[in-house]
PyMOL commands that place a pseudoatom at each C-alpha (Angstrom):
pseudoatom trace, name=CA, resn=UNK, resi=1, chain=A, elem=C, hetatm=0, pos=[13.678, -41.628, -32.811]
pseudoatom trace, name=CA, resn=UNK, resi=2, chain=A, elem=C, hetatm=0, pos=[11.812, -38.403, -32.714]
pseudoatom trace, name=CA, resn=UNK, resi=3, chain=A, elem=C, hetatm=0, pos=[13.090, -35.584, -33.687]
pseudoatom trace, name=CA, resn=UNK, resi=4, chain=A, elem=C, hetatm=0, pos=[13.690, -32.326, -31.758]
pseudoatom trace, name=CA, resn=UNK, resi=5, chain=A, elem=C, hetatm=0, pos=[14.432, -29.803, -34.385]
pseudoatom trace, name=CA, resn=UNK, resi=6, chain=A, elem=C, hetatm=0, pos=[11.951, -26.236, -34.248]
pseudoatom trace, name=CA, resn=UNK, resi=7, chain=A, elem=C, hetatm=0, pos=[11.362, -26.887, -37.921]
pseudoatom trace, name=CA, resn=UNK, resi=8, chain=A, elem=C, hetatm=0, pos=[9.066, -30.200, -37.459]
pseudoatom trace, name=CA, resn=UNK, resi=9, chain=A, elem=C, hetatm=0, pos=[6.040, -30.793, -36.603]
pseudoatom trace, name=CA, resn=UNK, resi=10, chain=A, elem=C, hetatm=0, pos=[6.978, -31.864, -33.446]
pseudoatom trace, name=CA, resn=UNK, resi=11, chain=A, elem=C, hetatm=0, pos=[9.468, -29.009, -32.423]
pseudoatom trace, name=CA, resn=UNK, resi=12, chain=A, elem=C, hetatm=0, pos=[6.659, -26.324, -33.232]
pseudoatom trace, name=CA, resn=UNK, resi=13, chain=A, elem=C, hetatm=0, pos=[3.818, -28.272, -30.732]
pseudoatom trace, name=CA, resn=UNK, resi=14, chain=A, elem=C, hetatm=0, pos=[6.726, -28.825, -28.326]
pseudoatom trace, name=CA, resn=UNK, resi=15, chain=A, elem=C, hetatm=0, pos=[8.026, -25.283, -28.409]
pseudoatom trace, name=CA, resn=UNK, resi=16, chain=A, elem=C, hetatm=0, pos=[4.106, -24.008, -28.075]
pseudoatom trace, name=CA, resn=UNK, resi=17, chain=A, elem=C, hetatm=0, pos=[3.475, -26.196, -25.131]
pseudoatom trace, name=CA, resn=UNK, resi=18, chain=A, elem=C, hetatm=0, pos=[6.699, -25.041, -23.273]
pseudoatom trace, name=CA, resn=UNK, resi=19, chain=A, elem=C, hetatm=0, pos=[5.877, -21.276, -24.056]
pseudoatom trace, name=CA, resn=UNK, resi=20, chain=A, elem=C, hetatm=0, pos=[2.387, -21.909, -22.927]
pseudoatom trace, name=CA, resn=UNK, resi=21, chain=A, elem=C, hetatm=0, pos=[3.891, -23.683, -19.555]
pseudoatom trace, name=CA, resn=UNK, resi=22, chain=A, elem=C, hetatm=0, pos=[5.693, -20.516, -19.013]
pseudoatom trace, name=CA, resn=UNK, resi=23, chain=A, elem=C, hetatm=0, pos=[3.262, -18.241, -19.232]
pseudoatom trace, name=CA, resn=UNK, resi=24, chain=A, elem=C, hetatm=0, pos=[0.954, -20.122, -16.721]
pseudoatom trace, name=CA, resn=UNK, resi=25, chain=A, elem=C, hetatm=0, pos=[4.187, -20.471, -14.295]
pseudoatom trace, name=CA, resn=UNK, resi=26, chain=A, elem=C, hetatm=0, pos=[4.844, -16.972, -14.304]
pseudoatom trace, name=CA, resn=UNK, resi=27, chain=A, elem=C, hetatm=0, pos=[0.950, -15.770, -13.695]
pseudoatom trace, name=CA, resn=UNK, resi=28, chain=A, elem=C, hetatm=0, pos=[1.029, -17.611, -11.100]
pseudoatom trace, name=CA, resn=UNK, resi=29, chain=A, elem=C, hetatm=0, pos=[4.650, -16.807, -9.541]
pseudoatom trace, name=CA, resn=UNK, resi=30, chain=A, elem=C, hetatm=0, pos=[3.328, -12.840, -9.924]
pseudoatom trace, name=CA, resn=UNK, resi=31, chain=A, elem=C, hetatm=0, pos=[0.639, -13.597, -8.045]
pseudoatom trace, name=CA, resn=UNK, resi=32, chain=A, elem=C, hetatm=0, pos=[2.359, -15.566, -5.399]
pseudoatom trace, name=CA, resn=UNK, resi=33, chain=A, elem=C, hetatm=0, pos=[4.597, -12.990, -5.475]
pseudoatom trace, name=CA, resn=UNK, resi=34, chain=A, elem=C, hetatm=0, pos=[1.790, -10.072, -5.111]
pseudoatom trace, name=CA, resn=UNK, resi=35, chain=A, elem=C, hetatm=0, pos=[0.103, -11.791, -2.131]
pseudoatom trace, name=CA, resn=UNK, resi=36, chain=A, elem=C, hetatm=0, pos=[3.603, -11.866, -0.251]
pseudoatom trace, name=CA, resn=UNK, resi=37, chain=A, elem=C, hetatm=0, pos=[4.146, -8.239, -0.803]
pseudoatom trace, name=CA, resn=UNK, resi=38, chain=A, elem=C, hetatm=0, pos=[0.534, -7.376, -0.040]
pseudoatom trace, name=CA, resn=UNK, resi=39, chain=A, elem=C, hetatm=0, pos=[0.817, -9.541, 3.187]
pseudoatom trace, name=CA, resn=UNK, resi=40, chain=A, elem=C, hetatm=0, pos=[4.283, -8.093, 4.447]
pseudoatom trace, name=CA, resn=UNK, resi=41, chain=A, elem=C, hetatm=0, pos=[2.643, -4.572, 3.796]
pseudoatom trace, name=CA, resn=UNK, resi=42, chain=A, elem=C, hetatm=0, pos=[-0.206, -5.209, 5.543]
pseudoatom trace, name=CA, resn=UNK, resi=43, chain=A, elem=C, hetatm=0, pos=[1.676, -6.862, 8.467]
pseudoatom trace, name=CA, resn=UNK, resi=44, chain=A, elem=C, hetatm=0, pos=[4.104, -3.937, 8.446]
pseudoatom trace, name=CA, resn=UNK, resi=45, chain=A, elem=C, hetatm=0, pos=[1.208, -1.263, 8.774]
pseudoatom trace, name=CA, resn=UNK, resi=46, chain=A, elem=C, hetatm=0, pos=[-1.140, -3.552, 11.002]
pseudoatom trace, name=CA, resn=UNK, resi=47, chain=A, elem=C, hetatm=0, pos=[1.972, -3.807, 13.997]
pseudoatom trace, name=CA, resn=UNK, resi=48, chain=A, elem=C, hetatm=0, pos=[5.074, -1.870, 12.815]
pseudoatom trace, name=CA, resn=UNK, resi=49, chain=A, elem=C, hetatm=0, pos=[3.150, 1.436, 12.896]
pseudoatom trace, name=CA, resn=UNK, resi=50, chain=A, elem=C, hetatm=0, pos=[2.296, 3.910, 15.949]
pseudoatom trace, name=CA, resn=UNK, resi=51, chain=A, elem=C, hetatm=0, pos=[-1.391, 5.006, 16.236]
pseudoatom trace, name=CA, resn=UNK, resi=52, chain=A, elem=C, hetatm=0, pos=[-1.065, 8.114, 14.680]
pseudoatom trace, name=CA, resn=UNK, resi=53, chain=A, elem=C, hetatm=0, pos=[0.723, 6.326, 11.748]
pseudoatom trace, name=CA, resn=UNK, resi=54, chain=A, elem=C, hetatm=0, pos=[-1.881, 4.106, 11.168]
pseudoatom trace, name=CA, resn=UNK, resi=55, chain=A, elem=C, hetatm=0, pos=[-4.245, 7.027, 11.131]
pseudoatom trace, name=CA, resn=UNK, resi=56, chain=A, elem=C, hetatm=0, pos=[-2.791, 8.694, 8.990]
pseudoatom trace, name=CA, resn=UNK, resi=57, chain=A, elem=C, hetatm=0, pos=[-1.666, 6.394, 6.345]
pseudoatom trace, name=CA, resn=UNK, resi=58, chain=A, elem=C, hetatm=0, pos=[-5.550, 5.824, 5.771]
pseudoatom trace, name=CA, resn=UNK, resi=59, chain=A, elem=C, hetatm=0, pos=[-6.317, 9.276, 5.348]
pseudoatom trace, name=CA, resn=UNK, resi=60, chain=A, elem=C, hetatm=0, pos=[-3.676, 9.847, 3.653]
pseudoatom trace, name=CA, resn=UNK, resi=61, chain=A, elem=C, hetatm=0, pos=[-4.154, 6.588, 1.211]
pseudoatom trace, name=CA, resn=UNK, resi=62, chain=A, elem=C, hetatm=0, pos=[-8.039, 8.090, 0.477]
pseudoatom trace, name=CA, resn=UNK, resi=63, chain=A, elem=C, hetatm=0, pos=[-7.032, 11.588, 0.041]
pseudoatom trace, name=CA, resn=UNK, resi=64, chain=A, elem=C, hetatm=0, pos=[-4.685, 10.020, -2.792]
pseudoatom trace, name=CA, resn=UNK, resi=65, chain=A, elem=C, hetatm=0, pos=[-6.971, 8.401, -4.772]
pseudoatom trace, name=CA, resn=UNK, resi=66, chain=A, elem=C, hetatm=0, pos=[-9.511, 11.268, -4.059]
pseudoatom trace, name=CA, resn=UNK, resi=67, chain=A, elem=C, hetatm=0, pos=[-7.365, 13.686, -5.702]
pseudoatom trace, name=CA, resn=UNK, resi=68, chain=A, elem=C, hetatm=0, pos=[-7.228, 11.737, -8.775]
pseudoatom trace, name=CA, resn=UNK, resi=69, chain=A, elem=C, hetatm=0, pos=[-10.917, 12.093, -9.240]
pseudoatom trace, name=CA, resn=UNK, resi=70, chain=A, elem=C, hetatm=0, pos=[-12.157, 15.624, -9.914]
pseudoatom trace, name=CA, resn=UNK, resi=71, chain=A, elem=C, hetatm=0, pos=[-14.481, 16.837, -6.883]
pseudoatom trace, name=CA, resn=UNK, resi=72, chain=A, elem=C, hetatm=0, pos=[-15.708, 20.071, -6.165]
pseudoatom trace, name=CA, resn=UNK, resi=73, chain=A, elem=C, hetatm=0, pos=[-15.664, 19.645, -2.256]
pseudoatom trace, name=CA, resn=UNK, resi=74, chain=A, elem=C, hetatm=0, pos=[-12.175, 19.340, -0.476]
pseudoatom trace, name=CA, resn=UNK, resi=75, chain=A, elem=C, hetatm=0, pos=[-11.457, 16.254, 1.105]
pseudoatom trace, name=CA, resn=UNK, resi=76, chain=A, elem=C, hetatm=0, pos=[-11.592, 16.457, 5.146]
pseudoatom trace, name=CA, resn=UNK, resi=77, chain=A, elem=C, hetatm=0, pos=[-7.747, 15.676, 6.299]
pseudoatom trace, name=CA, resn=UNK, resi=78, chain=A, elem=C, hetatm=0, pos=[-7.810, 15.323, 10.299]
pseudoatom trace, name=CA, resn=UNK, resi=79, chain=A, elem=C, hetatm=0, pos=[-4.779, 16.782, 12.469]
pseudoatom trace, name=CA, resn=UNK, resi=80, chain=A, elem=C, hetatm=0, pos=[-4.184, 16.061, 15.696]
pseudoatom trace, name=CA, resn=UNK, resi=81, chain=A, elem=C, hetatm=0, pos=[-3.413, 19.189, 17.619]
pseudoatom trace, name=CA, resn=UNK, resi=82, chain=A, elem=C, hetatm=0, pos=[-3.297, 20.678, 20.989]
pseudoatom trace, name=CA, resn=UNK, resi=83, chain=A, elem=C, hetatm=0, pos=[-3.509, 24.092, 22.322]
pseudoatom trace, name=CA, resn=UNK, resi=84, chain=A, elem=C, hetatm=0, pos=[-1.468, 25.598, 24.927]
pseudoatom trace, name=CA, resn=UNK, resi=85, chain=A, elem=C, hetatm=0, pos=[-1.403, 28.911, 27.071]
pseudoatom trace, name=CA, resn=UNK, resi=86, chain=A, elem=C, hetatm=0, pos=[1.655, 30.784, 25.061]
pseudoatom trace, name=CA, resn=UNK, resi=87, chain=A, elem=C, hetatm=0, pos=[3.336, 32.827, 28.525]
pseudoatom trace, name=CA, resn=UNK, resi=88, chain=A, elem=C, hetatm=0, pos=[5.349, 35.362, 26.087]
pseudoatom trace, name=CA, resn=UNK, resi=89, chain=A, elem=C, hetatm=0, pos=[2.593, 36.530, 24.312]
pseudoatom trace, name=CA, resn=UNK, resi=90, chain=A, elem=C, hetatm=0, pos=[-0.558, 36.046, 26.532]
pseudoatom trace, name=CA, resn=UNK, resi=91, chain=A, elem=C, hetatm=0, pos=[-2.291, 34.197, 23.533]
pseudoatom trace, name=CA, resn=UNK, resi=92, chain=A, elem=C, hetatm=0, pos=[-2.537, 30.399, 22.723]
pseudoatom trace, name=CA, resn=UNK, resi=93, chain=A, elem=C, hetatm=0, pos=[-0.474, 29.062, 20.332]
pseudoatom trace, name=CA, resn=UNK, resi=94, chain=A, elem=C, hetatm=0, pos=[-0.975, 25.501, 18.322]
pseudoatom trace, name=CA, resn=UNK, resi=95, chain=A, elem=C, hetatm=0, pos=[1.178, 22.489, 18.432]
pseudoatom trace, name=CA, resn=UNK, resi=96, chain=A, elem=C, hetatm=0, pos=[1.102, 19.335, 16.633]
pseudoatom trace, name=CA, resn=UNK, resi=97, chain=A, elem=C, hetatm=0, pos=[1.025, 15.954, 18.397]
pseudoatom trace, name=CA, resn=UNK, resi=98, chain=A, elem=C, hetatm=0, pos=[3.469, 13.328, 18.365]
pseudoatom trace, name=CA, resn=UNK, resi=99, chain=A, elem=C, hetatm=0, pos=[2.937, 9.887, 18.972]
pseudoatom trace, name=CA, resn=UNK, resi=100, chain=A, elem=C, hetatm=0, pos=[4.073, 9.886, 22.906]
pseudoatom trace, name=CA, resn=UNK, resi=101, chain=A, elem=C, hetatm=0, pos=[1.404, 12.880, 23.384]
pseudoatom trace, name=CA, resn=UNK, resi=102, chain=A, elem=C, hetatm=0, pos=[-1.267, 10.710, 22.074]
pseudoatom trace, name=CA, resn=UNK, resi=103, chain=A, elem=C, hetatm=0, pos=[-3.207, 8.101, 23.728]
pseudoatom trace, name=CA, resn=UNK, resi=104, chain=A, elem=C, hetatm=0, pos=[-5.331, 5.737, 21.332]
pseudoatom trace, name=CA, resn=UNK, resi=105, chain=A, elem=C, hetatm=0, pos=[-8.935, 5.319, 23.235]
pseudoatom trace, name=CA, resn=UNK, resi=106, chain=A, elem=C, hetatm=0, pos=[-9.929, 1.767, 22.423]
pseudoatom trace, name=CA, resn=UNK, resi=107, chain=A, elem=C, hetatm=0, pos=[-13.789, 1.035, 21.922]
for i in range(1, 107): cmd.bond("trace and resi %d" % i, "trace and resi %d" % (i + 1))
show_as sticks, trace
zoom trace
């Protein structure tokens, strides 16, 4: 009968195969694992989010990375804004938009 002690031969080759088993079933369980969570976040962006949410999370994703990169130009942000006639004052005054004031213009 064979033995199973760590001190053969045997128990070395078997205790290399099983560790090298394990590290090829947990690659590939981290990238199983990696594709799910890169799926559910791209599902979740793609048709959980408003217009405006989508819009901004890529701008707001690029302007990320940008500022980890030295530049010497400023990155171009876009806000959606409207202007209104301000009554009190006589002047126009700026408001942000919300999602319900926007209206997505498909191509």
């Amino acid at each position: 009968m064979a033995s199973r002690s760590a001190l053969t031969e045997e128990g070395r080759t078997r205790i290399r195969n099983f560790s090298g088993r394990l590290n090829s079933y947990l690659l590939l369980w981290f990238l199983i694992a990696l594709g799910v969570v890169i799926g559910a976040i791209w599902a979740k962006t793609r048709y959980g989010y408003l217009p405006l949410q989508r819009l901004y999370l890529s701008q707001y994703i690029k302007s990320s990375i940008k500022a980890l990169v030295p530049h010497k130009t400023p990155s171009k942000y876009t806000l959606l804004v409207r202007v209104v006639d301000d009554h009190g004052t006589g002047g126009e005054k700026v408001i942000g938009c919300t999602d319900e004031q926007a209206t997505p213009v498909r191509n």
